[in-house]
N, CA, C and O atoms as a GROMACS GRO file, in nm:
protein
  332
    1UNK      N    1  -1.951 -15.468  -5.935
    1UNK     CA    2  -1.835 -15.451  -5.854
    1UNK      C    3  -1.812 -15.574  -5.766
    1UNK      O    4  -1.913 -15.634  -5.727
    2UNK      N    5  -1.687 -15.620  -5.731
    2UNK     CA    6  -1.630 -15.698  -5.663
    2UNK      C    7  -1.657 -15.710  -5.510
    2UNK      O    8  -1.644 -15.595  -5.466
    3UNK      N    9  -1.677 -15.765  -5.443
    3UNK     CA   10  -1.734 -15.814  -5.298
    3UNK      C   11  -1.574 -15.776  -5.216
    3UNK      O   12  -1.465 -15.821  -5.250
    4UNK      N   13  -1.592 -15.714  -5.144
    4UNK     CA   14  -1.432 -15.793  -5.005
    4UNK      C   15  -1.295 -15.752  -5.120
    4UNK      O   16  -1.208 -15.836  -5.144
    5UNK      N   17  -1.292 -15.605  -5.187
    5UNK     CA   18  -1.172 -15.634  -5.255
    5UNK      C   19  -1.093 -15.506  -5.231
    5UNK      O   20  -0.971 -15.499  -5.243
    6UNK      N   21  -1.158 -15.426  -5.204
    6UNK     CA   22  -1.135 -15.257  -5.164
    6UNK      C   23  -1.112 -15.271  -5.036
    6UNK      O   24  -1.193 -15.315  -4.956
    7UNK      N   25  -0.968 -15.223  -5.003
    7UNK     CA   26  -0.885 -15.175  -4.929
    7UNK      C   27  -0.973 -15.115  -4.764
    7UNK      O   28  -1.065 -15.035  -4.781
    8UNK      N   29  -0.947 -15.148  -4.649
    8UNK     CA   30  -0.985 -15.060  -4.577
    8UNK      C   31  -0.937 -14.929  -4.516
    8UNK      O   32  -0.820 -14.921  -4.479
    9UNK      N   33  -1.005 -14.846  -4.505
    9UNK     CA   34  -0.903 -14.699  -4.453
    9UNK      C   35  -0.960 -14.703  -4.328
    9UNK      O   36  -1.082 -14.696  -4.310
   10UNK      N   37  -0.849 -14.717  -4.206
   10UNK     CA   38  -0.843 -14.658  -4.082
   10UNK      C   39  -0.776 -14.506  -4.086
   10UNK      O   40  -0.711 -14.439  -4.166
   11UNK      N   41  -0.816 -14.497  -3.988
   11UNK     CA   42  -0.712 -14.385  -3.868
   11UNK      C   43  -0.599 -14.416  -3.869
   11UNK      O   44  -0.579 -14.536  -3.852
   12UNK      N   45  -0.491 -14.336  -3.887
   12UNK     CA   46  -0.323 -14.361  -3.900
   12UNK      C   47  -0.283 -14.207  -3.867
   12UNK      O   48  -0.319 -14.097  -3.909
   13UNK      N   49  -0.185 -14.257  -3.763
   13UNK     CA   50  -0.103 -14.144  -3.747
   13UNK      C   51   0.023 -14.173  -3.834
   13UNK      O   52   0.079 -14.283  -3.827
   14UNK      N   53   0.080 -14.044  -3.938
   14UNK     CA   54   0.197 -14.006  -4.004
   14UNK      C   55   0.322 -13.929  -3.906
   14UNK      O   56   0.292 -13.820  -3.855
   15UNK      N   57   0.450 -13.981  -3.882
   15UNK     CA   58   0.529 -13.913  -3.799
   15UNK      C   59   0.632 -13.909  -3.909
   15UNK      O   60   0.665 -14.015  -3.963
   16UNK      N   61   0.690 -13.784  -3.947
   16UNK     CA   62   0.783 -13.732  -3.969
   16UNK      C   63   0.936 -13.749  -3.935
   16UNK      O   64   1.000 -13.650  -3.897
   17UNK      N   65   0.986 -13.853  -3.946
   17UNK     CA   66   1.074 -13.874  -3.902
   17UNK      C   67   1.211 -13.743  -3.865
   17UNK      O   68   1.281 -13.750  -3.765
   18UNK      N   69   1.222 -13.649  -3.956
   18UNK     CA   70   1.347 -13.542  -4.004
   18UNK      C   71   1.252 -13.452  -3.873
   18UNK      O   72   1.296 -13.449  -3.758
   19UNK      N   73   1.165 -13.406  -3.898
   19UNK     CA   74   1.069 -13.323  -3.793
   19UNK      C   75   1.040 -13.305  -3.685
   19UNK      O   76   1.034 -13.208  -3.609
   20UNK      N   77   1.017 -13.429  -3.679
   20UNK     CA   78   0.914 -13.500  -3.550
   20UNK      C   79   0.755 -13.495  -3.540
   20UNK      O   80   0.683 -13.568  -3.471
   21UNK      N   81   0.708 -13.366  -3.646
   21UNK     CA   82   0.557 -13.363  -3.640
   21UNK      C   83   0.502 -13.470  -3.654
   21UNK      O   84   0.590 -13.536  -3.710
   22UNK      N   85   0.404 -13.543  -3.641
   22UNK     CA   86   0.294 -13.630  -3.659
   22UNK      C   87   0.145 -13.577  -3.731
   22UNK      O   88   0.098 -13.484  -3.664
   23UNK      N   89   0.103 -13.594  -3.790
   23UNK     CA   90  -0.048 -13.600  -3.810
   23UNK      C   91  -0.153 -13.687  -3.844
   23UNK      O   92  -0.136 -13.757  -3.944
   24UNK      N   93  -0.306 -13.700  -3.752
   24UNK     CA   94  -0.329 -13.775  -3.773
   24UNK      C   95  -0.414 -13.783  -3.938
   24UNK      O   96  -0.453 -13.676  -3.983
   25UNK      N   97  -0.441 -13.925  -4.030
   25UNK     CA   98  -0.562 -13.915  -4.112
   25UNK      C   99  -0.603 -14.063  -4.129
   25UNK      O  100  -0.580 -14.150  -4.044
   26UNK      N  101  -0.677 -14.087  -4.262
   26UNK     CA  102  -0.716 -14.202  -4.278
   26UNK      C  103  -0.596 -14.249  -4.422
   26UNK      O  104  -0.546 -14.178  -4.509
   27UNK      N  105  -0.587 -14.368  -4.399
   27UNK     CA  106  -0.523 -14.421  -4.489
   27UNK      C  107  -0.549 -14.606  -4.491
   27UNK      O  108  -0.609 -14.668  -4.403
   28UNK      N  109  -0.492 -14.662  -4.604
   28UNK     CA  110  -0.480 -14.829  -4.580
   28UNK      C  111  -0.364 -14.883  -4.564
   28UNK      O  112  -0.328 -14.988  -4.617
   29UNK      N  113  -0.297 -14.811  -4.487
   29UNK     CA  114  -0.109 -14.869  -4.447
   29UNK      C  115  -0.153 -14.884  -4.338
   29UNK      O  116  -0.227 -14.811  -4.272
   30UNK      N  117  -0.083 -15.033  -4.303
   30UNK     CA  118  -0.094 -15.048  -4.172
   30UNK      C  119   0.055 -15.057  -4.104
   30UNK      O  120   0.155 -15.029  -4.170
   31UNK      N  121   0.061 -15.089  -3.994
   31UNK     CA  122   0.179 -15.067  -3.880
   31UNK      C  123   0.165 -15.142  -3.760
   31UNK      O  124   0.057 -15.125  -3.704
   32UNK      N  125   0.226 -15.203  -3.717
   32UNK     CA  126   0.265 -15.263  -3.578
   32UNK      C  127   0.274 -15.167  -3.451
   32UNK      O  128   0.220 -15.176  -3.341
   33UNK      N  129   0.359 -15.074  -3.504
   33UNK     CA  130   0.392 -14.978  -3.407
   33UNK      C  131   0.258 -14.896  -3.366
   33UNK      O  132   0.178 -14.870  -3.456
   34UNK      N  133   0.232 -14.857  -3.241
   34UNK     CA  134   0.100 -14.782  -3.204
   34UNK      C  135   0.159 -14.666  -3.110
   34UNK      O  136   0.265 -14.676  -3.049
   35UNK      N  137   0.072 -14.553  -3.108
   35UNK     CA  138   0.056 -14.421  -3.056
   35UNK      C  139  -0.055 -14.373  -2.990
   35UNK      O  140  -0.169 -14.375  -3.036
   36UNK      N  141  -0.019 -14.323  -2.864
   36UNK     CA  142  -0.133 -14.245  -2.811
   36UNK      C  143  -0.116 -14.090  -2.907
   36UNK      O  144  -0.026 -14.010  -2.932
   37UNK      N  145  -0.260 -14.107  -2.939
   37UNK     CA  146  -0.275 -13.958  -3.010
   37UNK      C  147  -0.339 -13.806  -2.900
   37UNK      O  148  -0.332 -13.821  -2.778
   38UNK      N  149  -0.363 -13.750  -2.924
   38UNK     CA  150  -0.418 -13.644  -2.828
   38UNK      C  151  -0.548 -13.656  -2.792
   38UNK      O  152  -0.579 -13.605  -2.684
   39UNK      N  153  -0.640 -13.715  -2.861
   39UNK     CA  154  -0.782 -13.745  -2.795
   39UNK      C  155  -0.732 -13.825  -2.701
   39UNK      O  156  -0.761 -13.772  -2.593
   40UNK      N  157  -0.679 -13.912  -2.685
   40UNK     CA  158  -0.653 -14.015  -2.550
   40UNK      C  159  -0.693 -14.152  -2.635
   40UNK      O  160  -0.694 -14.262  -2.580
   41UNK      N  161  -0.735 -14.129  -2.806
   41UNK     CA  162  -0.689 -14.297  -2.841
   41UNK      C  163  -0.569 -14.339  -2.901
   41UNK      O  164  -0.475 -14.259  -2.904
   42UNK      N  165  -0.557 -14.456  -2.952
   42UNK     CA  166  -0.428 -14.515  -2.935
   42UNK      C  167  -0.460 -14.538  -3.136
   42UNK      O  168  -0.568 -14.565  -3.190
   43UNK      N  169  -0.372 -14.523  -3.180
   43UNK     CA  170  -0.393 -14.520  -3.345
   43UNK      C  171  -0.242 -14.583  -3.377
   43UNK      O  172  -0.149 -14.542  -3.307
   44UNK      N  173  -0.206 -14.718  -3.519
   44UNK     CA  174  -0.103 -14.712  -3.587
   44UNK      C  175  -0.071 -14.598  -3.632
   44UNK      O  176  -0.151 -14.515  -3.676
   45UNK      N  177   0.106 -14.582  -3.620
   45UNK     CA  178   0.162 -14.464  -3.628
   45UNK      C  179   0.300 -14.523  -3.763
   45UNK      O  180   0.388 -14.606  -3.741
   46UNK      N  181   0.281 -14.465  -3.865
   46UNK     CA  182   0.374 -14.503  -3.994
   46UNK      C  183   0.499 -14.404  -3.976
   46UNK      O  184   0.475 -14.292  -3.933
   47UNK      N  185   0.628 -14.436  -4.006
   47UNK     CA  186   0.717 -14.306  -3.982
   47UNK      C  187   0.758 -14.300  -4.129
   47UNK      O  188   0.789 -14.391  -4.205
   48UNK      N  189   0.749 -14.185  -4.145
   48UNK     CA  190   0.779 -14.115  -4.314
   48UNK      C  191   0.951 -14.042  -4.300
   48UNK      O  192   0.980 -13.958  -4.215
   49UNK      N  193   1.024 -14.085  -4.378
   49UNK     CA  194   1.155 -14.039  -4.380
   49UNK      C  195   1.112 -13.861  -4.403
   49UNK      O  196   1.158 -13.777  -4.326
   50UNK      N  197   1.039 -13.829  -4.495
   50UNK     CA  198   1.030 -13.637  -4.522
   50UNK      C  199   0.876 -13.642  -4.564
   50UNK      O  200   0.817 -13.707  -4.650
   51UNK      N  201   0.834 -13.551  -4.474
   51UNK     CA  202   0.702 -13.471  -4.561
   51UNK      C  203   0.717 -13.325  -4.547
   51UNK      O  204   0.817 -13.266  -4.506
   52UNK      N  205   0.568 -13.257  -4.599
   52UNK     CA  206   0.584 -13.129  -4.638
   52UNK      C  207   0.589 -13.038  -4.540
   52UNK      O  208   0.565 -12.920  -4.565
   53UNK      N  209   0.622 -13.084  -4.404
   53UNK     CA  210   0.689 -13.026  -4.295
   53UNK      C  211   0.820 -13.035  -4.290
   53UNK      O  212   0.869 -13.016  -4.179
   54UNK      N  213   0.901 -13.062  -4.387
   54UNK     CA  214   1.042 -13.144  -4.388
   54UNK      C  215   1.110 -13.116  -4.478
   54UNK      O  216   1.232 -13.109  -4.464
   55UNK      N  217   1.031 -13.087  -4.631
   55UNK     CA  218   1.117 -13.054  -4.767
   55UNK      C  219   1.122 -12.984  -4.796
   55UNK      O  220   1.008 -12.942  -4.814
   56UNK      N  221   1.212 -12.899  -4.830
   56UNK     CA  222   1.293 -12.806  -4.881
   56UNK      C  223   1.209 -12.743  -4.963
   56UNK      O  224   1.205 -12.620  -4.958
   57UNK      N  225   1.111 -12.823  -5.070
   57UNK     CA  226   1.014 -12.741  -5.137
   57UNK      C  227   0.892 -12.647  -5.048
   57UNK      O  228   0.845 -12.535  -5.068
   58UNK      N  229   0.878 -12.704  -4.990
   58UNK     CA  230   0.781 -12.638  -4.917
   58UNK      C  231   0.817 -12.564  -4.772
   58UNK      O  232   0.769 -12.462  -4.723
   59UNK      N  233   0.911 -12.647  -4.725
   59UNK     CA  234   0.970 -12.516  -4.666
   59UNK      C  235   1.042 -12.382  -4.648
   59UNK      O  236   1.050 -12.304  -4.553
   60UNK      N  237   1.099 -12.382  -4.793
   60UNK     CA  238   1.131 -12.286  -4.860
   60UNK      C  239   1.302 -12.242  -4.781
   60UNK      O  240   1.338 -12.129  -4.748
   61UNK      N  241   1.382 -12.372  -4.769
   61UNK     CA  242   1.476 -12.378  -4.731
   61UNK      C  243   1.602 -12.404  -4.840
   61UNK      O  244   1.720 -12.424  -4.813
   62UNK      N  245   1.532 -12.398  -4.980
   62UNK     CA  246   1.594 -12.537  -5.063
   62UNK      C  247   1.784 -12.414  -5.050
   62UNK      O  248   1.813 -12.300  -5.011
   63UNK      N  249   1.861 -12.537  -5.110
   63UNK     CA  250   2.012 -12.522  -5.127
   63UNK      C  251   2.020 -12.422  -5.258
   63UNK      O  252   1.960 -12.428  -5.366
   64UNK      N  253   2.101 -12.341  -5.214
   64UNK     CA  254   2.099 -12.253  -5.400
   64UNK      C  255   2.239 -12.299  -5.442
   64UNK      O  256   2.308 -12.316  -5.341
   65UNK      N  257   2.293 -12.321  -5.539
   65UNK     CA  258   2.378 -12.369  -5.628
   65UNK      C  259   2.467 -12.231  -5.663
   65UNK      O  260   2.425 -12.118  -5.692
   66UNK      N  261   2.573 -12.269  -5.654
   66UNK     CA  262   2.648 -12.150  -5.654
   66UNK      C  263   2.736 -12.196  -5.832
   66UNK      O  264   2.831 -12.271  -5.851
   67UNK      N  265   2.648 -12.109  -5.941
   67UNK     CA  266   2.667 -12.091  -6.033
   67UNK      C  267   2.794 -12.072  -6.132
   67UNK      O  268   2.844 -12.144  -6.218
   68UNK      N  269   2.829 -11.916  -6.070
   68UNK     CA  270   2.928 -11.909  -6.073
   68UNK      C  271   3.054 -11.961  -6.052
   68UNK      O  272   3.140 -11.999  -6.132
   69UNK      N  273   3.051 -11.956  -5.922
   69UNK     CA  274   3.146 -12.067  -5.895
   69UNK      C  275   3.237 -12.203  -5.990
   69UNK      O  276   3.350 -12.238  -6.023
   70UNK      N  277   3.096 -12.241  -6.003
   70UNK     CA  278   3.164 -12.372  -6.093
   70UNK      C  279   3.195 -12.317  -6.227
   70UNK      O  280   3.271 -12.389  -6.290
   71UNK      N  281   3.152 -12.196  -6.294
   71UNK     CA  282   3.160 -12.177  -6.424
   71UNK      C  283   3.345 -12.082  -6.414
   71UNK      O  284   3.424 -12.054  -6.504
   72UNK      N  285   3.349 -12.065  -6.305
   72UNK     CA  286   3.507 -11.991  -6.259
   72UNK      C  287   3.617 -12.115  -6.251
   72UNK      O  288   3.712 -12.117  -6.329
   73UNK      N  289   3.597 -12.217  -6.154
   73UNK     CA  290   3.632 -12.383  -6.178
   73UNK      C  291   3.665 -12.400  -6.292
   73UNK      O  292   3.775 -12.435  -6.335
   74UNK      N  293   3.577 -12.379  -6.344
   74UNK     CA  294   3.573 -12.468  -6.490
   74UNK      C  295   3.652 -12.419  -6.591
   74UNK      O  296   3.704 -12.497  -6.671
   75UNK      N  297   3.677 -12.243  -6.603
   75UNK     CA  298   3.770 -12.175  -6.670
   75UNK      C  299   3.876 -12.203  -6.602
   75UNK      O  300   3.950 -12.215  -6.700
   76UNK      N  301   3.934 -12.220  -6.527
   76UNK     CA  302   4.082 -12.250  -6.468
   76UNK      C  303   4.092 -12.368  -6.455
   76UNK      O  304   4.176 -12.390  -6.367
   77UNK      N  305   4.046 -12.473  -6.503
   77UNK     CA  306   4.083 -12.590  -6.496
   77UNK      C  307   4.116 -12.585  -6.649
   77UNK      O  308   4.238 -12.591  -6.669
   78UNK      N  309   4.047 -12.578  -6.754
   78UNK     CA  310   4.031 -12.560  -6.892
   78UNK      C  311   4.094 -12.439  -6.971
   78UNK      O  312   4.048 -12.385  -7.071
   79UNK      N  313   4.240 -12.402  -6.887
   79UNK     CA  314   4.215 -12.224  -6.970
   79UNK      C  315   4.361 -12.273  -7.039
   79UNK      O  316   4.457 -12.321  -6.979
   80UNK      N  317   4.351 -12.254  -7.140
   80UNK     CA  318   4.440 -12.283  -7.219
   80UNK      C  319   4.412 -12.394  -7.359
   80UNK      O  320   4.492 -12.396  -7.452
   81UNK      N  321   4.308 -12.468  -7.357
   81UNK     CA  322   4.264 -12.574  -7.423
   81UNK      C  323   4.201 -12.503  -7.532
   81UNK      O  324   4.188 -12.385  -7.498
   82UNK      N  325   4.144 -12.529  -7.678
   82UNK     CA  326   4.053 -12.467  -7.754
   82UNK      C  327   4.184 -12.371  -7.822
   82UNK      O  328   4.307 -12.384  -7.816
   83UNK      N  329   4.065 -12.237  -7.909
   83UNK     CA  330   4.136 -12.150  -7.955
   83UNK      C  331   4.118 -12.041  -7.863
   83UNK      O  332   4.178 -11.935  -7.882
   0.00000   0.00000   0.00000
């Protein structure tokens, strides 16, 4: 194996941007931006556009598609065409 080539994993706080939650873990992204976390240390903090505090899959918010609808659209736009 290779000397000095593997990545280091710190402490990183993840903030949720859509949310606001944060959590902390280890990762190798780093960041400029820093955070006091709740122990009272100070950790890079990455902001994530959506996590699974945030998406629809897992929050069980998702959009339902109104089916019908378009298949009613679609006969009155088209009714007369065909046999």
């Amino acid at each position: 194996m290779k000397a000095d080539i593997h990545p280091t994993y710190e402490a990183v706080v993840f903030r949720d941007l859509a949310s606001g939650v944060a959590f902390l873990t280890r990762s190798t992204v780093s960041s400029s931006k820093t955070i006091e976390w709740e122990d009272g240390n100070t950790y890079p903090v990455f902001d994530v556009e959506i996590s699974s505090e945030s998406h629809p899959f897992y929050t069980g918010k998702q959009r339902i598609m109104d089916a019908a609808g378009r298949v009613e659209r679609f006969n009155a736009r088209y009714k007369g065409f065909g046999a």
